[in-house]
Backbone bond lengths (Angstrom), bond angles and torsions (degrees), N, CA, C in turn:
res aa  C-N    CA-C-N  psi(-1)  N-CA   C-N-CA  omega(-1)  CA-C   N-CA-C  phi
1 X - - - 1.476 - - 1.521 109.75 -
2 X 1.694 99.98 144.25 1.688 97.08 174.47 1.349 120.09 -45.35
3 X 1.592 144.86 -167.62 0.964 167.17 123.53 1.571 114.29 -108.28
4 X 1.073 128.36 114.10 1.580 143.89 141.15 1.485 115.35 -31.45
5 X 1.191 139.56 105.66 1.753 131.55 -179.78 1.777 95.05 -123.42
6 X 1.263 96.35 140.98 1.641 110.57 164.23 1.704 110.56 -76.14
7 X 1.735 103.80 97.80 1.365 98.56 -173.92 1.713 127.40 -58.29
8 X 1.324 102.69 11.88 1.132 104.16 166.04 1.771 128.91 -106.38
9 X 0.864 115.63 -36.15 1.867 136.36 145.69 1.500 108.41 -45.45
10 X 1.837 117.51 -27.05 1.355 113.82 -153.28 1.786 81.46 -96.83
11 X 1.212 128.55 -12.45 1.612 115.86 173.79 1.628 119.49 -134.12
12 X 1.321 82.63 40.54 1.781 89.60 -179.74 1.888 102.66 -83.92
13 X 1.476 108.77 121.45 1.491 122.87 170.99 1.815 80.13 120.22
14 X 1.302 119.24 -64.74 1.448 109.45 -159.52 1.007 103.80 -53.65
15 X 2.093 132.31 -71.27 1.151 126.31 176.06 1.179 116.01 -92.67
16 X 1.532 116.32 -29.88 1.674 109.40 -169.73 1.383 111.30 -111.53
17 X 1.432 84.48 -177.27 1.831 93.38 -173.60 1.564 93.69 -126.21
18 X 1.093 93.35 166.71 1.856 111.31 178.36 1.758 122.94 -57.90
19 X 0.634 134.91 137.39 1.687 125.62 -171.00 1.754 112.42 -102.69
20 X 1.410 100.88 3.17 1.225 99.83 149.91 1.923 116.62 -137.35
21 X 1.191 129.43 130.50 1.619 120.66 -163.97 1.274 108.65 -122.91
22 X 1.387 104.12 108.73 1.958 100.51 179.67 1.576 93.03 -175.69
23 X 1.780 90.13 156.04 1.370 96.62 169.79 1.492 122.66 -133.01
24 X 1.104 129.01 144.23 1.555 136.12 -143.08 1.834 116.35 -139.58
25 X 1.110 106.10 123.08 1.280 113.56 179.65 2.166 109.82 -54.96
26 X 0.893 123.12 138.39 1.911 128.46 175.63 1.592 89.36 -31.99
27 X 1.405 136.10 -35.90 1.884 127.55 -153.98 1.961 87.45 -75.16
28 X 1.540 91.93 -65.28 1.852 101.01 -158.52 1.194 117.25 -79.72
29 X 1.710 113.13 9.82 1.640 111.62 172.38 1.400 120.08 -67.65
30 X 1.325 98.35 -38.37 1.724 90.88 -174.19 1.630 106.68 -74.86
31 X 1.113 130.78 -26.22 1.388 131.23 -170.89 1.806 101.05 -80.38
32 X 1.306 118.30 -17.08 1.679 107.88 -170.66 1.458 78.48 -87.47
33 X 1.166 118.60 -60.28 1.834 116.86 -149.49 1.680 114.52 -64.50
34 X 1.684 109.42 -17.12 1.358 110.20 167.42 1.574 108.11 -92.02
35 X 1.050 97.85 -36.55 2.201 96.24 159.11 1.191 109.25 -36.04
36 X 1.274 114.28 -70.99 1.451 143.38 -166.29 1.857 106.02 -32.94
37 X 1.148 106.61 -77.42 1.494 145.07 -159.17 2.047 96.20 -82.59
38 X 1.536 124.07 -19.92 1.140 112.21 -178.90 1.457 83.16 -97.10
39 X 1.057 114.34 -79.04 1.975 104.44 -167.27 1.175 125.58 -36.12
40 X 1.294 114.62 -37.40 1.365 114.52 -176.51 1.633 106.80 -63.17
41 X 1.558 99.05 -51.74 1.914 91.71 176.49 1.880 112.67 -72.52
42 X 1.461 112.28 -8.31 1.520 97.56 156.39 1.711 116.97 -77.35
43 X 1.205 117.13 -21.01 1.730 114.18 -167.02 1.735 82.45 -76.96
44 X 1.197 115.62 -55.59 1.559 112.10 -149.56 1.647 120.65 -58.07
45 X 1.536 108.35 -27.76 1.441 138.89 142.80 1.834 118.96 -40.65
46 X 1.220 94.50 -63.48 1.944 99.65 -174.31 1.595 118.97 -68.90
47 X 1.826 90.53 -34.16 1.606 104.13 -171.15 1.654 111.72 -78.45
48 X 1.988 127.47 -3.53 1.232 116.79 -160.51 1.084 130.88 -67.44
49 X 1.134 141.51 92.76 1.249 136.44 158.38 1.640 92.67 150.09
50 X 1.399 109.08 38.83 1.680 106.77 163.42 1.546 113.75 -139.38
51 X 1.356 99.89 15.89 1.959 110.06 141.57 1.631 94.74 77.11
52 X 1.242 93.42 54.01 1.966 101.84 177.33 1.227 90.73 -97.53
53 X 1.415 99.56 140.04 1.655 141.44 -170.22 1.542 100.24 -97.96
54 X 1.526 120.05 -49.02 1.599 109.38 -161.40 1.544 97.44 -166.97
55 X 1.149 115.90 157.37 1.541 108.38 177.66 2.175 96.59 -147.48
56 X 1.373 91.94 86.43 1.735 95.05 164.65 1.142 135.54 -112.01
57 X 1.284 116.78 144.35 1.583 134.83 -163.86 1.782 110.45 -104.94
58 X 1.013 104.45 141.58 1.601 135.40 -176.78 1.161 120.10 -108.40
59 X 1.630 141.24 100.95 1.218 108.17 161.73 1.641 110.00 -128.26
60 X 1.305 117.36 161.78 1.448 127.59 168.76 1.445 102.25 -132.70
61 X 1.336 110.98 179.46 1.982 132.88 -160.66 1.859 64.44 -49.00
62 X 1.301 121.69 -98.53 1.525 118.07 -127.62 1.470 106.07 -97.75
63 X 1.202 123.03 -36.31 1.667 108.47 176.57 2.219 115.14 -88.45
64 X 1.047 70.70 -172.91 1.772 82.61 171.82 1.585 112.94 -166.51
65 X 1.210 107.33 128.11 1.677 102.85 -172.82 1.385 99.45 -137.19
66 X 2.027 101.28 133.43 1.128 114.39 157.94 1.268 128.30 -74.31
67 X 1.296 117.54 155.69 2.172 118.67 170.25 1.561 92.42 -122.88
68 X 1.628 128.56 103.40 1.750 103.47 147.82 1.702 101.09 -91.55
69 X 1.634 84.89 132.39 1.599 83.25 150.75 1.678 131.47 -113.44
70 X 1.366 91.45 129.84 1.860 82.49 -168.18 1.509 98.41 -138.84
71 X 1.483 109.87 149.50 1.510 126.73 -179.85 1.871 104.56 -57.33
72 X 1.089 129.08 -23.45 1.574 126.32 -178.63 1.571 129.19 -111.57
73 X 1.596 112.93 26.99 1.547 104.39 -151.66 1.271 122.66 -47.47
74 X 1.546 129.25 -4.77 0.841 119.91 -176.17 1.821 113.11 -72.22
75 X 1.238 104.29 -45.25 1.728 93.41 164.92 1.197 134.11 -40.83
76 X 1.299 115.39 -42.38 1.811 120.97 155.46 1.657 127.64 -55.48
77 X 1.092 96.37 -46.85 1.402 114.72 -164.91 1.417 104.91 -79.90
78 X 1.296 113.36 -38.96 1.781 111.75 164.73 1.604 123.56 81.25
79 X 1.555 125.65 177.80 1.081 99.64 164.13 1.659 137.84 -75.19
80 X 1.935 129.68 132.21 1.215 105.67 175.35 1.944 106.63 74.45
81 X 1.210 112.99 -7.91 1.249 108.73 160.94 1.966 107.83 101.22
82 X 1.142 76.07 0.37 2.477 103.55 -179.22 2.152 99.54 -42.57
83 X 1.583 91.45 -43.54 1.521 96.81 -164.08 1.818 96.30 -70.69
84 X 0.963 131.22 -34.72 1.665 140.01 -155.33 1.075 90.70 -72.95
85 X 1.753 113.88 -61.74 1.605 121.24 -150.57 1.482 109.45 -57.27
86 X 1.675 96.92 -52.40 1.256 103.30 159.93 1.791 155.53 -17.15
87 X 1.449 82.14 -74.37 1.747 104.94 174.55 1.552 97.17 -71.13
88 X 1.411 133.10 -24.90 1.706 137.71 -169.56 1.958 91.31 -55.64
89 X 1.843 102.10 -44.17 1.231 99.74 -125.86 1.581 87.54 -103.98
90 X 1.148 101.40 -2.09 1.964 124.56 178.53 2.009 99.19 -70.07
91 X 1.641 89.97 -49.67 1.847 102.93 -145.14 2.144 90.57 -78.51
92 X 1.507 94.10 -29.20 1.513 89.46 169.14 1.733 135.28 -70.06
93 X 1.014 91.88 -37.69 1.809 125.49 164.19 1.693 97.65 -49.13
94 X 0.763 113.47 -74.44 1.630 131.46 -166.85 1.661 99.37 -55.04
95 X 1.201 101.02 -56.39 1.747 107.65 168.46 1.368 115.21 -36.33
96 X 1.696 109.93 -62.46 1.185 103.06 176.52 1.513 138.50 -64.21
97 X 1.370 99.71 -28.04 1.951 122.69 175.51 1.577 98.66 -63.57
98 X 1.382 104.19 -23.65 2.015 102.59 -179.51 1.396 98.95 -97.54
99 X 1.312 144.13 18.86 1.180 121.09 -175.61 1.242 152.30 69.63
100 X 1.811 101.12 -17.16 1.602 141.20 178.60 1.819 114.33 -57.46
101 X 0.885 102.79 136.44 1.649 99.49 -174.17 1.454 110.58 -78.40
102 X 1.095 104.57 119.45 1.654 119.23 173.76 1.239 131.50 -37.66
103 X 1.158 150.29 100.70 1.664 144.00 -155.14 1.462 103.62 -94.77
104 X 1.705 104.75 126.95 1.287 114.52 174.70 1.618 131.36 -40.13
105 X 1.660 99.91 -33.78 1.616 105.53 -173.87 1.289 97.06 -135.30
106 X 0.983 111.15 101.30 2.093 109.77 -177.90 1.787 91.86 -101.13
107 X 1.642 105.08 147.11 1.248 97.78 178.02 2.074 72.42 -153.12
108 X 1.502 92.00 140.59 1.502 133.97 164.19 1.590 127.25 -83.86
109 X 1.572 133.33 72.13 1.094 123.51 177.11 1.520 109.31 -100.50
110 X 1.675 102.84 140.00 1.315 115.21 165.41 1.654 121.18 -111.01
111 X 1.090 111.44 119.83 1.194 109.08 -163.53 2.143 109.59 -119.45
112 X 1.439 93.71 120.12 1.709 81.64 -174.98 1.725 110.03 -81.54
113 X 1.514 94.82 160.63 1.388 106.48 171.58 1.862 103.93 -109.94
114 X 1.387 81.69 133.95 1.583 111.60 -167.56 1.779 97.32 -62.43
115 X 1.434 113.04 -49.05 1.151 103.15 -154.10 1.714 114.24 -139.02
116 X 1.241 88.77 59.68 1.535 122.39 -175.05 1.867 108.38 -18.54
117 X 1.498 118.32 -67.84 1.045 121.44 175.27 1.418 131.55 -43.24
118 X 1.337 103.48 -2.47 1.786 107.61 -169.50 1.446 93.70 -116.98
119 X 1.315 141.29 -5.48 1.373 159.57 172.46 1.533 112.75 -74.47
120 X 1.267 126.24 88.74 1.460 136.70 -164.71 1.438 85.39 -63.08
121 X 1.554 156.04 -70.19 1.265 152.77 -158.16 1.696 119.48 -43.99
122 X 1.763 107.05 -22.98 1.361 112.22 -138.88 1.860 82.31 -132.11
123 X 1.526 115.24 0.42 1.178 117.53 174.89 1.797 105.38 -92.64
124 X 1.208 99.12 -49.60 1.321 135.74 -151.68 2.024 94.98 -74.69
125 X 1.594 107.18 -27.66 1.368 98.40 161.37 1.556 128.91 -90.62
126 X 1.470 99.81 -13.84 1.282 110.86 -177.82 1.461 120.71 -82.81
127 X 1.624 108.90 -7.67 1.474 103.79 169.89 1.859 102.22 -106.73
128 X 1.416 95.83 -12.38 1.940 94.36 172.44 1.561 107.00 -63.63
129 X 1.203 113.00 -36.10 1.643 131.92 170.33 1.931 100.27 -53.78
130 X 1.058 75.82 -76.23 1.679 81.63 -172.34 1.698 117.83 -37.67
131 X 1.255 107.04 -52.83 1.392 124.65 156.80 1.513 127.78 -24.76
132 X 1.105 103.72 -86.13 1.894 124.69 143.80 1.232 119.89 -24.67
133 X 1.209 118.17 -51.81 1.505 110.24 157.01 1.371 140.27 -67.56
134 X 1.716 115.39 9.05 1.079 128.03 179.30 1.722 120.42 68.62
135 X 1.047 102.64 25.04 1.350 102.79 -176.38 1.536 102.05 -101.42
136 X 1.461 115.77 143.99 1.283 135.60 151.36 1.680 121.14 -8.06
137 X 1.563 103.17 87.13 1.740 101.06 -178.11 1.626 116.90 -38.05
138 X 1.232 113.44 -54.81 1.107 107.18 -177.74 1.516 141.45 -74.71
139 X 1.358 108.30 -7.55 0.859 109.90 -176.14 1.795 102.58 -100.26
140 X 1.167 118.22 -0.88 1.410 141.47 163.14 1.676 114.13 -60.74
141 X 1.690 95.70 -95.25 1.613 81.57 158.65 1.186 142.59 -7.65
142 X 1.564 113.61 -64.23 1.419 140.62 176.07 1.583 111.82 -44.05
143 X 1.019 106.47 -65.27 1.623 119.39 -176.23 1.770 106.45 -64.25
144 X 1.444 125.47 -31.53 1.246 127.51 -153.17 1.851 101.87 -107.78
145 X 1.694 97.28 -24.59 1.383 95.69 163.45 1.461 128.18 -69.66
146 X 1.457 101.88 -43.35 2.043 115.68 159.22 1.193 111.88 -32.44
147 X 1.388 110.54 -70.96 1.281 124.59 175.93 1.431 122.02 -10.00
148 X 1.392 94.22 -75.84 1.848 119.42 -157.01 1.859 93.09 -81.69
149 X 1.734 114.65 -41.60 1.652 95.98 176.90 1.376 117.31 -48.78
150 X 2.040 119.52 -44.22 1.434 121.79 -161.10 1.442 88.58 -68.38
151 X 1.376 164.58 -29.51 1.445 156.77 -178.33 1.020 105.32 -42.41
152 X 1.390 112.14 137.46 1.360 115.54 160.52 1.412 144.06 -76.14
153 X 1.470 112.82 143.15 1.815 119.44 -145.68 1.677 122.68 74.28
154 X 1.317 102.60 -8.29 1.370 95.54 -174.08 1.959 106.52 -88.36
155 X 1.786 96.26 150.14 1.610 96.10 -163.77 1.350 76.84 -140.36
156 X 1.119 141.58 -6.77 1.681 109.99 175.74 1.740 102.08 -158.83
157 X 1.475 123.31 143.80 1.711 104.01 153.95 1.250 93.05 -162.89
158 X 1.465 115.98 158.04 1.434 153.26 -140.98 1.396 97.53 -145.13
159 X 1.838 108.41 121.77 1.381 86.68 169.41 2.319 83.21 -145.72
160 X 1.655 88.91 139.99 1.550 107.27 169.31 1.121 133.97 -70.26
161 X 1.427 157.86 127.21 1.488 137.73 146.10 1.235 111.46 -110.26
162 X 1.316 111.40 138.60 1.439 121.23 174.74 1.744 121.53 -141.40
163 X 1.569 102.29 129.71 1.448 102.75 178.89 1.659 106.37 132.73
164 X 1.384 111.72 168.04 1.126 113.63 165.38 2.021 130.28 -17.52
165 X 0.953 125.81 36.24 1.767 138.32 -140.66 2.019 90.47 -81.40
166 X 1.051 94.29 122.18 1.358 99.02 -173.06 1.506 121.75 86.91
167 X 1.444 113.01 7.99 1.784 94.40 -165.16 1.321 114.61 93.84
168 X 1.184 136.31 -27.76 1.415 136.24 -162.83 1.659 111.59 -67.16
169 X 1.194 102.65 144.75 1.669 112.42 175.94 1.445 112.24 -49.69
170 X 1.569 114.14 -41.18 1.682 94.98 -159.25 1.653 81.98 -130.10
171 X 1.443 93.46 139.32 1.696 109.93 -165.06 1.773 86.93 -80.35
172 X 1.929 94.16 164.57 1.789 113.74 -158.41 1.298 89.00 -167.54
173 X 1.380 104.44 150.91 1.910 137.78 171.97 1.455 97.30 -82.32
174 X 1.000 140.72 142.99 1.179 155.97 137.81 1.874 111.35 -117.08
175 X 1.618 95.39 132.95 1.703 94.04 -164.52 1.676 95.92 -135.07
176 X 1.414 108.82 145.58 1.478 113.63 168.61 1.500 122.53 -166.96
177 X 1.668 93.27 111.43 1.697 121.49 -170.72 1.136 116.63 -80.48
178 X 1.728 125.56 134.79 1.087 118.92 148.25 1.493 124.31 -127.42
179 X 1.602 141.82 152.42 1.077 129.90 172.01 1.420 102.65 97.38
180 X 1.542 114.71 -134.11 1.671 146.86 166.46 1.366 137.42 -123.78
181 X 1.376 121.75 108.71 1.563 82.40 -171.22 1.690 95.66 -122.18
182 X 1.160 127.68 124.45 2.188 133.22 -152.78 1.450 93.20 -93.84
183 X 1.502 129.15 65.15 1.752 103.58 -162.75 1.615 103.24 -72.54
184 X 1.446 134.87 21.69 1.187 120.03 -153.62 1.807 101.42 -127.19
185 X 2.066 99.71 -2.70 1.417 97.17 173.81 1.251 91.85 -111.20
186 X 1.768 96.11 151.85 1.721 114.16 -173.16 1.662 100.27 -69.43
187 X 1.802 124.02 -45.62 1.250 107.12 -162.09 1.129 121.37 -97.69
188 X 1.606 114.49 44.47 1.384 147.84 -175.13 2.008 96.62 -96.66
189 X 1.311 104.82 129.32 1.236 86.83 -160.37 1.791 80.84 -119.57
190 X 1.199 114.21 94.50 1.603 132.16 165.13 1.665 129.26 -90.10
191 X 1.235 87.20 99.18 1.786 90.85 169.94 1.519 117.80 -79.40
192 X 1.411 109.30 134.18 1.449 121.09 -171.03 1.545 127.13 -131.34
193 X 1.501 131.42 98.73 1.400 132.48 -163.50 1.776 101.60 -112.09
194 X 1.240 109.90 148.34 1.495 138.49 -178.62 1.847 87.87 -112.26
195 X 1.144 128.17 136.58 1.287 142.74 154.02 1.865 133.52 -167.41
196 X 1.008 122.27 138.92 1.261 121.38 -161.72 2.239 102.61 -117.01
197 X 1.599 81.81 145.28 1.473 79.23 162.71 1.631 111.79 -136.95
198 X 1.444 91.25 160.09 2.026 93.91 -150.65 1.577 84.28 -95.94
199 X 1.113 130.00 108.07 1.631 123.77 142.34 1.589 130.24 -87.31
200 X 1.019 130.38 -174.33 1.162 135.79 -144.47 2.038 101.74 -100.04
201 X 1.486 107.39 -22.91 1.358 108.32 179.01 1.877 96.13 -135.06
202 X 1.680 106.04 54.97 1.108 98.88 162.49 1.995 93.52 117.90
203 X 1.715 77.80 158.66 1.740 108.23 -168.66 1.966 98.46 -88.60
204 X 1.152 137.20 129.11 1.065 159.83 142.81 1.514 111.02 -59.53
205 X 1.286 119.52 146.66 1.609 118.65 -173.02 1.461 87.56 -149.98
206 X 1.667 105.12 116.24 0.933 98.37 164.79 2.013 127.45 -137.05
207 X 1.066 137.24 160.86 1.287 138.69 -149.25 1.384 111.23 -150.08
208 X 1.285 102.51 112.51 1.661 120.93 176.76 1.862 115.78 -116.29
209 X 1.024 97.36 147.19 1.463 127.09 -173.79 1.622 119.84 -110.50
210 X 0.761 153.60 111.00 1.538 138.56 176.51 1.656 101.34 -133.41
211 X 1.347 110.48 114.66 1.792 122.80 165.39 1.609 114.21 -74.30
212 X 1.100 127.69 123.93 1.819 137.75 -172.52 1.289 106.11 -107.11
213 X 1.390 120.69 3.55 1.541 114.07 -160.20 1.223 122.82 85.08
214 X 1.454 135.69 163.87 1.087 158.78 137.76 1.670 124.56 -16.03
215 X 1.471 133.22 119.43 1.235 127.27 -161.59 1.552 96.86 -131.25
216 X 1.523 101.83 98.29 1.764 104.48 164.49 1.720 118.90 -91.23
217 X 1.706 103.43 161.56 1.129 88.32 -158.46 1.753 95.53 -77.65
218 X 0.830 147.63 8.47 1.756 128.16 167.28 0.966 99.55 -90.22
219 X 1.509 150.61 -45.88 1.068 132.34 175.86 1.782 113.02 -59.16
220 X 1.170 114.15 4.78 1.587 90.20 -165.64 1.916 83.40 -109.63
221 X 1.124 123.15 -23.43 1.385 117.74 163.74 1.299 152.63 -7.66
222 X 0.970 146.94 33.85 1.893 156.98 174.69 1.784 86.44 40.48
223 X 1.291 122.87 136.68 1.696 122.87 153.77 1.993 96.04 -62.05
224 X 0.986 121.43 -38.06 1.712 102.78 -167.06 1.730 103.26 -59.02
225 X 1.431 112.56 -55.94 1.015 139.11 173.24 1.839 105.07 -28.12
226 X 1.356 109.22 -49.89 1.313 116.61 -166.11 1.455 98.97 -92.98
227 X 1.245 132.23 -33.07 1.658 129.23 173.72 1.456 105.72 -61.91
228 X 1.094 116.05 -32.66 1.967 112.66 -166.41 1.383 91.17 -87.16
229 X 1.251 135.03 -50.62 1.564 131.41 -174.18 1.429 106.21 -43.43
230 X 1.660 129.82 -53.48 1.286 139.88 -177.86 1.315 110.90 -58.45
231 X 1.791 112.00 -37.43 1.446 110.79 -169.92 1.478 96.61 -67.91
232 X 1.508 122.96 -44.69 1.103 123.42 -151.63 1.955 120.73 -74.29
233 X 1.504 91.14 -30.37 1.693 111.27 172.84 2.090 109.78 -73.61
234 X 1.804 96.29 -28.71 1.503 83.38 165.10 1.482 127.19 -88.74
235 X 1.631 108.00 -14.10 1.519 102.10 155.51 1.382 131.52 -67.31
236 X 1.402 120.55 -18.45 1.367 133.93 179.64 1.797 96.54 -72.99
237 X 0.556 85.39 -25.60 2.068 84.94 -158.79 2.355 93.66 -86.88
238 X 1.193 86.90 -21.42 1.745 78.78 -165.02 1.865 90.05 -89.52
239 X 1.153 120.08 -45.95 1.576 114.07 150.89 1.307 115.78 -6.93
């Protein structure tokens, strides 16, 4: 029988990395990872509808640093930097109302994403949007699947609806493919979002897919990484 894998869990070390990175003595594990897992579902709540891509956490002995990445930072970031200081002084507050131990050096990065449409997270709100606005599921999809194929690198995406879709009495899947999407090769580099939109006669569930191509390991390489290798093969040769 099949197995179901979260294509993102399904290539963590090959392509991805962890979305939260720290290491913790047996005492302060349970207190980072319920830190971890409460803020993050408070940011993902406060931040809706400003097209966040990812929200990861950092910690070492004394600081801890956030990364959101979202297609608009300027909505966060505010005027003069008003929106940052802010939410800094929100996410600490909240820390304390949770009980969570306060980090000596907290630092706030916002980081934009260049190329929003190829971002399964930042697709996947834009048709919950669309949704919410009462507009025509399908003809939603439609427009948002165009979209994300004309992006660049993109070769395949898949996107789900499920539930009451239109108003209708008895909830239904509605599905629409384009391209390829290989979820079963590791250096398949697949972005994958879970997102819901709240209507008025019921919750929408919806599920996006986006294929980026193929990820070899030289291409997946640091440029520094790849300048010192060259330096180092032309010192071998003058030897």
């Amino acid at each position: 029988m099949s197995k179901i894998v979260h294509p993102y869990a399904h290539r963590l070390i090959i392509l991805r990395d962890w979305k939260s990175r720290w290491f913790a003595d047996p005492k302060k594990y349970v207190a980072y990872l319920k830190g971890d897992v409460l803020i993050r579902q408070y940011l993902e709540k406060k931040l809706r509808g400003m097209y966040i891509s990812s929200i990861e956490i950092e910690r070492s002995r004394k600081a801890t640093r956030f990364i959101i990445k979202t297609s608009r930072p300027g909505l966060i970031i505010g005027r003069n930097g008003e929106g940052a200081t802010k939410l800094k002084e929100e996410i600490l507050k909240k820390m304390d109302y949770l009980k969570l131990p306060r980090p000596e050096d907290f630092k706030l990065e916002i980081v934009e994403v260049t190329n929003p449409e190829a971002d399964a997270a930042i697709v996947a709100y834009m048709i919950a949007e669309g949704l919410e606005k009462r507009m025509p599921y399908r003809r939603v999809i439609k427009q948002i699947i165009e979209k994300v194929m004309q992006a660049h690198g993109v070769e395949g995406a898949r996107v789900v609806l499920s539930g009451r879709l239109g108003g209708a009495e008895i909830a239904r899947t509605e599905e629409l493919k384009r391209g390829s999407i290989p979820l079963q090769t590791f250096r398949a580099d697949i972005d994958f979002k879970r997102e819901r939109a709240t209507l008025s006669y019921g919750v929408i569930g919806i599920k996006v897919w986006i294929y980026r191509g193929k990820i070899f390991a030289e291409k997946s390489r640091r440029p520094e990484e790849a300048g010192a290798r060259l330096q180092a093969a032309g010192k071998n040769k003058l030897d």
